[in-house]
C-alpha positions as CSV (number, residue, x, y, z in Angstrom):
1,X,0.0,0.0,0.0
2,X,2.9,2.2,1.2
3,X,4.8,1.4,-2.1
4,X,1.5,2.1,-4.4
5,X,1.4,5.1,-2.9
6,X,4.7,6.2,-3.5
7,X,4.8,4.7,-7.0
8,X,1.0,6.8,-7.2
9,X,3.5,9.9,-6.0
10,X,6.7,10.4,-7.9
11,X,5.5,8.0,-10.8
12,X,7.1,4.4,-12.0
13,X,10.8,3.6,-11.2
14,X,12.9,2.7,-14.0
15,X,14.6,-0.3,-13.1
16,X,18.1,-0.2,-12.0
17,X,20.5,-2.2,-14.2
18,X,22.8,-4.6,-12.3
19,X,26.1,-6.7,-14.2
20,X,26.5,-10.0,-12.7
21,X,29.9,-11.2,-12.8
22,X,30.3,-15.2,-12.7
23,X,33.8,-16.7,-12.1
24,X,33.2,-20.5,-11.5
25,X,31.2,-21.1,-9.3
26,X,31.2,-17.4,-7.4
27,X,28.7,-15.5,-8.7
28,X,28.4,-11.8,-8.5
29,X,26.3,-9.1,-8.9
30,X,26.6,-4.8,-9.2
31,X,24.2,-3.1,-9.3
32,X,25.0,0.2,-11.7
33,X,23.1,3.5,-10.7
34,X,22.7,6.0,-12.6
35,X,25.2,8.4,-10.8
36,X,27.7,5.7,-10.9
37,X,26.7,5.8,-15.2
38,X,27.2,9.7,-15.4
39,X,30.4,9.6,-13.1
40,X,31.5,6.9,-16.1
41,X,30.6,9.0,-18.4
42,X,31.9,12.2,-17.3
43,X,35.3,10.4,-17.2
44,X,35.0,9.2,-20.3
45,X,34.0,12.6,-21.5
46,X,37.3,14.2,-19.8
47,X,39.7,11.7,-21.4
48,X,38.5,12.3,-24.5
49,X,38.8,16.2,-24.1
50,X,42.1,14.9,-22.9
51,X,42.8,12.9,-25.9
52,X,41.4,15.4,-28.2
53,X,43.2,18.0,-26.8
54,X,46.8,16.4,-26.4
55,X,46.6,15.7,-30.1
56,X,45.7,19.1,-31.0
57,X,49.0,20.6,-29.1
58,X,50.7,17.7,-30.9
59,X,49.7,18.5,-34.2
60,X,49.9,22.7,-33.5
61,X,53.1,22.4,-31.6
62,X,55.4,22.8,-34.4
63,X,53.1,25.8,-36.0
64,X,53.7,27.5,-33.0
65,X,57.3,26.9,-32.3
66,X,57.6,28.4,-36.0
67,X,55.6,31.0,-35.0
68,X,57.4,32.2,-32.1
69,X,60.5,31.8,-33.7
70,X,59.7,33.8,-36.7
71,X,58.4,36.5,-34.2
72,X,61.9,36.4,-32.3
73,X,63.9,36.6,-35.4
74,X,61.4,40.0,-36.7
75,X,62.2,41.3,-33.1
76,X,65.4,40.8,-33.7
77,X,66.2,42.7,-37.1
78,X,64.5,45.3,-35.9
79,X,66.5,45.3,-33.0
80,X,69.5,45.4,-35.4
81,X,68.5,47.9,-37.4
82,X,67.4,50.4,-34.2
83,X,70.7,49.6,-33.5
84,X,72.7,50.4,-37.1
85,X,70.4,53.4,-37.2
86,X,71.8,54.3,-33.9
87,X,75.7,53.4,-34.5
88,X,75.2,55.5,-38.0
89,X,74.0,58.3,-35.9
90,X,76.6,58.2,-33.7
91,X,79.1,58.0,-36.0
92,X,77.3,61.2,-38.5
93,X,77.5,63.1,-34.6
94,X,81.2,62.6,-34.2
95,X,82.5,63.0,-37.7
96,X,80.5,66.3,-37.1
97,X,81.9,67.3,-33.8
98,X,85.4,66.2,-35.2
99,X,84.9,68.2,-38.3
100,X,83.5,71.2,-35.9
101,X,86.8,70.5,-33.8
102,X,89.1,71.3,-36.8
103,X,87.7,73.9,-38.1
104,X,87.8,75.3,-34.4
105,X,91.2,74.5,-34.1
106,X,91.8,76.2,-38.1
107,X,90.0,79.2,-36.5
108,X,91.7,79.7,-33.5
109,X,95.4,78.6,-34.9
110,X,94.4,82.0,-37.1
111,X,93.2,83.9,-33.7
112,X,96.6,83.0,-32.6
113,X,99.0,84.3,-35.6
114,X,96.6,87.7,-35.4
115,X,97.5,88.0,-31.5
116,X,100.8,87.1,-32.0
117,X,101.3,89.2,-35.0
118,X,99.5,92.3,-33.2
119,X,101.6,91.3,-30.0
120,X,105.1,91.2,-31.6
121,X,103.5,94.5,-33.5
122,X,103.2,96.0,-29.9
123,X,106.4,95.0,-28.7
124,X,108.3,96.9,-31.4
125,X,106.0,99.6,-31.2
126,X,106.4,99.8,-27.3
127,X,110.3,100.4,-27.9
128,X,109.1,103.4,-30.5
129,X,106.9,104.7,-28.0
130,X,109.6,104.8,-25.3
131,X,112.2,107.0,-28.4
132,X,108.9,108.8,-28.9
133,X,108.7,109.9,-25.0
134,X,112.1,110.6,-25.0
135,X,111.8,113.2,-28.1
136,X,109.6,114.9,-25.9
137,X,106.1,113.4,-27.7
138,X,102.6,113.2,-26.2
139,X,102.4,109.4,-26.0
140,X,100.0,109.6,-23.0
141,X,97.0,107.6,-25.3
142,X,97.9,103.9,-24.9
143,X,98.4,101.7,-28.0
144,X,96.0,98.6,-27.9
145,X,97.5,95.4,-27.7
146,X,95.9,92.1,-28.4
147,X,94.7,90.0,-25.1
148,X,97.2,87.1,-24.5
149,X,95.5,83.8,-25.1
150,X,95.1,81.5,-21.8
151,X,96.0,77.8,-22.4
152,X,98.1,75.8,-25.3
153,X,97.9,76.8,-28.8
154,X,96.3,72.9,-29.6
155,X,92.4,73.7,-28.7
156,X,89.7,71.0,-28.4
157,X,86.2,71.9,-29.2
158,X,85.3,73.2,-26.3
159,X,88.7,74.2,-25.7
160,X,88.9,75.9,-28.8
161,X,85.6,78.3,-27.6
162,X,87.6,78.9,-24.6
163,X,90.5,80.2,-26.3
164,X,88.4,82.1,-28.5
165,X,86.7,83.8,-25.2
166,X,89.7,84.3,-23.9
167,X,90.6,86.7,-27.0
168,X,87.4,88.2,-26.1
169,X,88.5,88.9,-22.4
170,X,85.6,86.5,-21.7
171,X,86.5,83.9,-19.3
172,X,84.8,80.4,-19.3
173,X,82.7,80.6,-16.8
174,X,78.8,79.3,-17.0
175,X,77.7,83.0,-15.6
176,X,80.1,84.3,-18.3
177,X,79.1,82.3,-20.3
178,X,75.4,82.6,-19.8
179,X,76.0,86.9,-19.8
180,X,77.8,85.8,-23.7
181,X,74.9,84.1,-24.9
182,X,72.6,87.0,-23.3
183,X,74.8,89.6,-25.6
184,X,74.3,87.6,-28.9
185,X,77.1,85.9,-28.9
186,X,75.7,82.3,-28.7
187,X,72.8,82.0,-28.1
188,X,71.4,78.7,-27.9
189,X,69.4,77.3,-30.9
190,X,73.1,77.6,-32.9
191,X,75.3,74.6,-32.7
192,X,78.9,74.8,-31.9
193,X,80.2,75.5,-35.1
194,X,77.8,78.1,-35.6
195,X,78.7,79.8,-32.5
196,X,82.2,79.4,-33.3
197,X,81.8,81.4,-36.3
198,X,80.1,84.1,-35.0
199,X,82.5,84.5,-32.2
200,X,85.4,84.3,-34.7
201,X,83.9,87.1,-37.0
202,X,83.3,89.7,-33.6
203,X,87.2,88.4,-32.6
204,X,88.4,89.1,-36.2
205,X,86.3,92.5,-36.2
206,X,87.9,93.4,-32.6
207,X,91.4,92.3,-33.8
208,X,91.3,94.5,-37.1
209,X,89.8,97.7,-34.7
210,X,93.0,97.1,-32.5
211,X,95.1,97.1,-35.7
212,X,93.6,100.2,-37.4
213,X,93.8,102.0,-33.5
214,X,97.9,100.9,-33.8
215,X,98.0,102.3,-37.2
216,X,96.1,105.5,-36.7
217,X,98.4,106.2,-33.4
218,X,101.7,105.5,-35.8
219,X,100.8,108.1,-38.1
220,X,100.3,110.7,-35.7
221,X,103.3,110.0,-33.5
222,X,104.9,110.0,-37.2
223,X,103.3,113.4,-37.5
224,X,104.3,114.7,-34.9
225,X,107.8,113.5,-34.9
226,X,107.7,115.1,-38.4
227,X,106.3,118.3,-37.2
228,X,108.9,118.4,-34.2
229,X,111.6,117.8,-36.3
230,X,110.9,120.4,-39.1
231,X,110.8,123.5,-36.1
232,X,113.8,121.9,-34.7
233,X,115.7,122.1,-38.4
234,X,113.8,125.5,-39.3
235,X,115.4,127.0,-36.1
236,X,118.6,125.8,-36.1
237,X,118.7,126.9,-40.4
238,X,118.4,130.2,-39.1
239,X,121.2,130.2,-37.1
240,X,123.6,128.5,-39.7
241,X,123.1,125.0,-38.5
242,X,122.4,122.2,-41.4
243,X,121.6,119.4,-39.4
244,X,121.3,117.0,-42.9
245,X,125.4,118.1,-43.5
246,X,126.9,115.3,-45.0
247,X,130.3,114.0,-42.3
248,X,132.8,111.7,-43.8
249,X,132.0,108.0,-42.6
250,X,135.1,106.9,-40.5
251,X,136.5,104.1,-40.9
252,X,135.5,102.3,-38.0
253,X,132.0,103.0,-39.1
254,X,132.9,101.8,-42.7
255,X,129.8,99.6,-44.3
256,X,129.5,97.8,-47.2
257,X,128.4,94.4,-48.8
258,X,126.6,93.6,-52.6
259,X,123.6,95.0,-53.5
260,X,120.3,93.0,-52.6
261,X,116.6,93.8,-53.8
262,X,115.0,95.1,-50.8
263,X,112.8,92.9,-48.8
264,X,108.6,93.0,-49.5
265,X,106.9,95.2,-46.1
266,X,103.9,95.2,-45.2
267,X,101.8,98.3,-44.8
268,X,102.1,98.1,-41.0
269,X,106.0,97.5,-41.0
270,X,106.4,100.7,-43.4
271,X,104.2,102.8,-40.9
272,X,106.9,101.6,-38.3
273,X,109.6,102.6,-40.3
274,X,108.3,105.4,-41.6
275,X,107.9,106.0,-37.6
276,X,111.2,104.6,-36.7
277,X,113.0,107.2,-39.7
278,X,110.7,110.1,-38.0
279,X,112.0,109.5,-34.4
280,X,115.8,109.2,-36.1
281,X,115.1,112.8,-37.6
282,X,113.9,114.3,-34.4
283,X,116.6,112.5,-32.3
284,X,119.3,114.0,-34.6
285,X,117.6,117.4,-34.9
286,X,117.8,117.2,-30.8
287,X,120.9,115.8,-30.5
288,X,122.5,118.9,-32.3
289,X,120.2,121.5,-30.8
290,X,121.4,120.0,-27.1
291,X,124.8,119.8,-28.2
292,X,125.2,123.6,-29.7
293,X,125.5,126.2,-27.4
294,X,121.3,127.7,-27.1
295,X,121.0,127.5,-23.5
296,X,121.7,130.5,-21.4
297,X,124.5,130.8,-18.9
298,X,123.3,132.5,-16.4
299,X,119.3,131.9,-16.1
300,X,117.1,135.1,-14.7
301,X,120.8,137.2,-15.3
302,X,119.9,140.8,-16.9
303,X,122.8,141.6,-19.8
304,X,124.6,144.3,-19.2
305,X,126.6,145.0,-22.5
306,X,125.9,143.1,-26.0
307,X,127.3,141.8,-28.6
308,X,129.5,144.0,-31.6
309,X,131.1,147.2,-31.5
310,X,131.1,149.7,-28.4
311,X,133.8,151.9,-26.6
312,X,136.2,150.4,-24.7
313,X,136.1,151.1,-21.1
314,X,139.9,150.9,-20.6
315,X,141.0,152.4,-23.6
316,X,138.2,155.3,-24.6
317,X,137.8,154.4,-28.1
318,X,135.9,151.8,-30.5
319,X,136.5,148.0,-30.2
320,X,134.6,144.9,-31.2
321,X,133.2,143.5,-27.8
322,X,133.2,139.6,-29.1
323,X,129.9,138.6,-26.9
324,X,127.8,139.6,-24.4
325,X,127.8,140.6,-20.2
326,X,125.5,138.9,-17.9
327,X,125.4,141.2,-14.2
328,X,126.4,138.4,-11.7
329,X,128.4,138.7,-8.5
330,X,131.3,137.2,-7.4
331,X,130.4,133.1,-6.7
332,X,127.4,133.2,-9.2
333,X,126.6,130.0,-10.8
334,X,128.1,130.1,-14.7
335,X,126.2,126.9,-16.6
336,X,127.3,125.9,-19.6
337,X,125.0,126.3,-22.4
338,X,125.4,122.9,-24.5
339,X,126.7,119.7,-24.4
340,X,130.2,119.6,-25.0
341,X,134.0,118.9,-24.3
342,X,136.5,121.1,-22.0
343,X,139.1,122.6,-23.9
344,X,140.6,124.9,-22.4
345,X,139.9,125.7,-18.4
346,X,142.5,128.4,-16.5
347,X,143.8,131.7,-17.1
348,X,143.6,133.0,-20.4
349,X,144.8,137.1,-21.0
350,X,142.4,139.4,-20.4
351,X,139.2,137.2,-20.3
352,X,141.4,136.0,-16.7
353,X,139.8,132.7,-15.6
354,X,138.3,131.6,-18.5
355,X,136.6,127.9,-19.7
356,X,136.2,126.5,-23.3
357,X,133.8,124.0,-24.6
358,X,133.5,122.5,-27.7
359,X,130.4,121.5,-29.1
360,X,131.5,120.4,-32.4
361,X,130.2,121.6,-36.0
362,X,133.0,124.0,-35.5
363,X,131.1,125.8,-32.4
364,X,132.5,126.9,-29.5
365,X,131.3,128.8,-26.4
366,X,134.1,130.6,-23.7
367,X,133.0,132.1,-20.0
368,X,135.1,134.7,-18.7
369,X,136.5,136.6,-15.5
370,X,135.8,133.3,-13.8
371,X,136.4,134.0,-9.6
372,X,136.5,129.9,-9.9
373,X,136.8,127.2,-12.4
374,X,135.0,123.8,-11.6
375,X,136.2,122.0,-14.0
376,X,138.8,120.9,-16.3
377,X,140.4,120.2,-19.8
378,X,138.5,116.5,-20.6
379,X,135.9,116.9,-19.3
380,X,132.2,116.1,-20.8
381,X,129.9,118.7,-20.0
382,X,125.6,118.3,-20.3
383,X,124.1,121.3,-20.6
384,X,123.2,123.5,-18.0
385,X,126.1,122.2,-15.8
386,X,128.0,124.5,-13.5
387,X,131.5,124.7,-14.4
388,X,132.6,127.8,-12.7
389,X,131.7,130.7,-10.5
390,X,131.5,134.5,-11.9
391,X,134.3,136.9,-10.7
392,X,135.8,140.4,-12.0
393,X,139.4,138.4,-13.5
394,X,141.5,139.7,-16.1
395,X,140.9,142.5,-17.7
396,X,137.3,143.6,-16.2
397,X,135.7,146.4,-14.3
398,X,133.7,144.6,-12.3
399,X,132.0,141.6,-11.4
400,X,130.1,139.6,-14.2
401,X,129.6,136.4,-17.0
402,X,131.5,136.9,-20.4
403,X,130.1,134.5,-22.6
404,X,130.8,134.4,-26.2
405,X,129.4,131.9,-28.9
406,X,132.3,131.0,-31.8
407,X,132.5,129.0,-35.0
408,X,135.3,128.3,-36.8
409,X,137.2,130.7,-34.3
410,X,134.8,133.7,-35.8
411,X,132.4,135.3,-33.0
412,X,128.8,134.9,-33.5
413,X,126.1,137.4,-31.6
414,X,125.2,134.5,-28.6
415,X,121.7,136.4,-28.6
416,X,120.7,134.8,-31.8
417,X,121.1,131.4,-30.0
418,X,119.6,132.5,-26.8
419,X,116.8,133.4,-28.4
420,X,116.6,130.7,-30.3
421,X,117.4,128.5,-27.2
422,X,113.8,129.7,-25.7
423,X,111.8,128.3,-28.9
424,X,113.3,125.2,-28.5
425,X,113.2,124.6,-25.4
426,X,109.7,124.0,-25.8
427,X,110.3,121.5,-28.3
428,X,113.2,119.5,-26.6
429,X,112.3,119.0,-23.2
């Protein structure tokens, strides 16, 4: 009844299936239900998934492997070529930078043969200078020289900007460096070689300014030498002094040798010789003006009788008074009045104590009525050196300077060279 009603409930069973296993006389029975079936089948289902899928891999393994491979060996050539780009690159960026670095180098071996050029320029110029201050020229404006350059003459490239800075008077600093670029003088979008020719065209530029400042300084210390020299000559013509006259050449001074064309100058060199030949003018025309008697022998001393014909105070009657009278007392300072040799230094008739100088070109000059002589026969004498003391000797009235100018033993008025003396004074010293 119970089972009815169950079978009335859920419906008819299906019968279970059992396998009976008989070995002899053992008999036995298993009853199979149906999870035990869908376990089974479930296995058999994943085995064959198994199967299925082990031959797949089998069969798609090599495809793969080939596929990889052939992935790995693209990767790889482009690897390569990324990396013969790269080594190309490299080697376009240092053929540049060592094509940049010679013409750097090019550049600044030029820089250097400027600066040295303009340096050895301001060298010989310096010694002209010094002649010129010593023949009395203005050479107060200073003559620009060329900036040494810091470090070897062999630049690298960014040695090579250094140097070129350095003709600038720019150091290497970054701040420097960064106050450059600020100016215009690199600024930063150019590349080296860019930068290195605009700072080689503003050094070139500076260098030729320096050069045209030397030359325009040459021609007016040439112009003035010129000028010097042509008053100095004009004021000694006057007095019967050719400074141009021809000497014999003695024979320790003999020259000689075959002729040879003369050597190609350059426009600078003939400014310094046509300098060096201006400074030998003046230097002769002052040489002879300090040497001939145009100083005065006794400064601030009034003259008391000149030069010519008057009466003769011992006498009473007309006779050639052979130079002129200074009023001095006894002790007064007696200068000599150019550069010159003692010839004769004691008593002489009636000039009493008397001194001689020679000052070549046949002049003279003698200082009378000495109370003392200072001096004696030998001796070199500069100009405006005392070489005696004024006295009333030999035959004098009184106390004072006789001074006579001679040439050629002839007396010559000593107020001609006086006066000439004060117009060159301002030109010789």
């Amino acid at each position: 009844m119970t089972a009815r009603t169950g079978n009335h409930v859920f419906g008819k069973r299906r019968p279970q299936h059992v396998i009976i296993l008989a070995s002899g006389d053992k008999i036995r029975h298993m009853t199979v239900r149906p999870w035990m079936a869908a376990l089974a089948f479930c296995f058999c289902g994943v085995m064959a998934i198994g199967y299925l899928g082990a031959t797949t891999y089998l069969v798609m393994r090599d495809n793969l492997i080939g596929a990889s491979m052939a992935r790995q060996a693209r990767m790889q050539h482009v690897y390569e070529d990324r990396i013969a780009a790269l080594r190309a690159q490299v080697d376009r960026v240092t053929s540049r930078q060592l094509l940049d670095q010679q013409v750097v180098e090019e550049k600044v071996e030029k820089l250097l043969e400027q600066q040295m050029a303009l340096s050895s320029r301001h060298g010989r110029l310096g010694a002209l200078l010094d002649r010129a201050e010593q023949s009395g020229l203005d050479t107060e404006a200073p003559v620009p020289a060329a900036r040494p350059v810091i470090g070897a003459r062999q630049a690298s490239l960014s040695g090579g900007i250094k140097a070129i800075e350095s003709l600038l008077g720019k150091p290497a600093t970054e701040p420097q460096r960064t106050e450059v670029a600020a100016l215009g003088y690199a600024p930063a979008s150019e590349s080296v070689a860019d930068r290195t020719d605009r700072i080689f065209s503003r050094v070139t530029i500076s260098l030729k300014d320096i050069e045209q400042e030397q030359f325009d300084r040459i021609r007016d210390l040439t112009d003035g030498a010129v000028e010097t020299a042509d008053k100095i000559e004009t004021i000694l013509a006057r007095n019967g002094v050719d400074v141009h006259q021809e000497t014999p050449v003695a024979a320790a001074d003999a020259i000689g040798g075959p002729y040879l064309a003369p050597q190609p100058a350059t426009s600078f060199e003939d400014s310094l010789n046509g300098l060096d030949g201006a400074l030998a003018r003046l230097e002769t025309a002052r040489e002879t003006a300090t040497d001939l008697p145009f100083g005065n022998p006794a400064p601030g001393r009034d003259i008391t009788s000149g030069f010519g014909n008057r009466r003769d105070p011992f006498l009473g009657r007309l006779a050639l008074h052979a130079g002129i009278d200074f009023r001095s007392p006894v002790g007064g300072e007696i200068r000599a009045s150019g550069r010159g040799k003692v010839i004769t230094a004691g008593s002489v008739g009636g000039y009493g104590n008397m001194v001689e100088i020679d000052h070549g070109m046949g002049f003279t000059t003698r200082y009378g009525h000495m109370s003392r002589i200072l001096v004696k026969v030998g001796d070199e004498i500069a100009p405006g050196d005392v070489i005696g003391q004024s006295g009333s000797t030999g035959r004098s009235t009184g106390p004072h300077i006789h001074y006579e100018v001679r040439r050629n033993g002839a007396p010559i008025d000593p107020m001609h060279f006086v006066n000439a003396g004060l117009k060159l004074s301002a030109l010789i010293d």
